[in-house]
C-alpha positions as CSV (number, residue, x, y, z in Angstrom):
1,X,8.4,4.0,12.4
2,X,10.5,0.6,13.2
3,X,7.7,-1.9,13.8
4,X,8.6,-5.0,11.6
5,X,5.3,-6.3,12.4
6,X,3.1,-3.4,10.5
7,X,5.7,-3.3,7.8
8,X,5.0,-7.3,7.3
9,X,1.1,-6.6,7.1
10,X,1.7,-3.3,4.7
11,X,3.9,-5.5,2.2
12,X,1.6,-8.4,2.4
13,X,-1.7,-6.1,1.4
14,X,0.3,-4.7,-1.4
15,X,0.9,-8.1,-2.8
16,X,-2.3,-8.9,-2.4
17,X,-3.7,-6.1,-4.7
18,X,-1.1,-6.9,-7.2
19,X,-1.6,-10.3,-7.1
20,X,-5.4,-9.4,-7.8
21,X,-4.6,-6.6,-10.5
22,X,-2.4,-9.1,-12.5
23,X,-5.1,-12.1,-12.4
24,X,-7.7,-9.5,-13.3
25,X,-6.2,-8.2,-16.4
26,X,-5.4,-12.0,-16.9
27,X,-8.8,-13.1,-16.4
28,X,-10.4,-10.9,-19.4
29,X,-7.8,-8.6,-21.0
30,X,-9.6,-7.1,-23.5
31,X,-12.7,-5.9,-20.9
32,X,-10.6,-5.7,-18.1
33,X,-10.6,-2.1,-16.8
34,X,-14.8,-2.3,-18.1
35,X,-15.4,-5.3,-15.8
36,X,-13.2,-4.7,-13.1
37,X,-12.7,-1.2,-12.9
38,X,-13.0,-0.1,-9.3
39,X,-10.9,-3.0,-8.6
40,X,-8.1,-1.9,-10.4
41,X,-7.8,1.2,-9.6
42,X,-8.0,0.9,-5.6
43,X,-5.8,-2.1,-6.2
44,X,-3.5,0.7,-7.4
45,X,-4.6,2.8,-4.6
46,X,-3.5,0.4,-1.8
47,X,0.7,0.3,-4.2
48,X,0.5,3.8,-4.4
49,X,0.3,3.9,-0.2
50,X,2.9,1.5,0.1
51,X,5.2,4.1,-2.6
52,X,4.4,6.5,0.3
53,X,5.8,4.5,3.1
54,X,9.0,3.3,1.5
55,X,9.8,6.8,0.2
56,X,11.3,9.1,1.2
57,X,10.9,8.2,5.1
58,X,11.6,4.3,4.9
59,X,8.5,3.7,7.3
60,X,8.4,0.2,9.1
61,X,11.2,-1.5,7.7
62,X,9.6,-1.3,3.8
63,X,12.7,0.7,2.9
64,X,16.7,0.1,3.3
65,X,17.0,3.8,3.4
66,X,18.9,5.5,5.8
67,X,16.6,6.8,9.5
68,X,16.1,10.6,9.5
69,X,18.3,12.4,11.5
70,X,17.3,12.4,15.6
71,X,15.9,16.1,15.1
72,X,13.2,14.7,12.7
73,X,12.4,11.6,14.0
74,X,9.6,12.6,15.8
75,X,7.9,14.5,12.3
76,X,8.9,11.3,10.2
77,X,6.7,9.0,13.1
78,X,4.4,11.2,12.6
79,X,4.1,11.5,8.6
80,X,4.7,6.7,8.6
81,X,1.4,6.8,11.5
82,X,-0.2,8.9,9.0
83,X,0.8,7.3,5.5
84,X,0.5,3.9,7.2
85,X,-3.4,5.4,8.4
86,X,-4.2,5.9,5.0
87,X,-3.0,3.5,3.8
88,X,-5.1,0.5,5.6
89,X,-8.3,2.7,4.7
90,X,-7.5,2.9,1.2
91,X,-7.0,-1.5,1.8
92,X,-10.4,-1.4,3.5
93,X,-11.7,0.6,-0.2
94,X,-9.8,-2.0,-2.4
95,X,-11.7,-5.3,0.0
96,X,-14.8,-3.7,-0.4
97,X,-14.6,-3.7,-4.2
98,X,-13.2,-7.4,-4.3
99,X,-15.3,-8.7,-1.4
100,X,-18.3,-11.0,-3.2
């Protein structure tokens, strides 16, 4: 639930597909969403994950909210393993709709 290390890897994915979203829609507003549709939306996927893990257990450091209390830590490592499982294979769905 603490490891800086995944946290680091989870923000710098979600940059990635925003960074990718933006020059997108950039690229040909107009025909955007046409063109580049599956993109898009798993680009959203992959910052709607990240919502997940910063809210409202502050998983892997993505958060400055408060730890839950020592009777649910063990549940709220539990639900960040999860989210943060979910997470990478929505990334993995997002790559394969960028990849060439």
């Amino acid at each position: 639930m603490d490891d800086a290390d995944c946290g680091a890897a989870l923000t710098a994915a979600g940059k990635v597909a925003a960074d990718t979203e933006r020059r997108l829609r950039q690229k040909d507003p107009e025909r955007a969403d046409l063109l580049y549709g599956a993109a898009l939306t798993t680009a959203g996927v992959v910052q709607d994950g990240l919502a997940r893990l910063r809210h409202p257990i502050p998983c892997y450091g993505l958060s400055e909210a408060p730890q839950p209390p020592p009777p649910l830590h063990a549940e709220a490592e539990s639900i960040c393993a999860e989210a943060a499982d979910l997470t990478r294979g929505e990334w993995g769905v997002f790559l394969s709709t960028v990849a060439p």
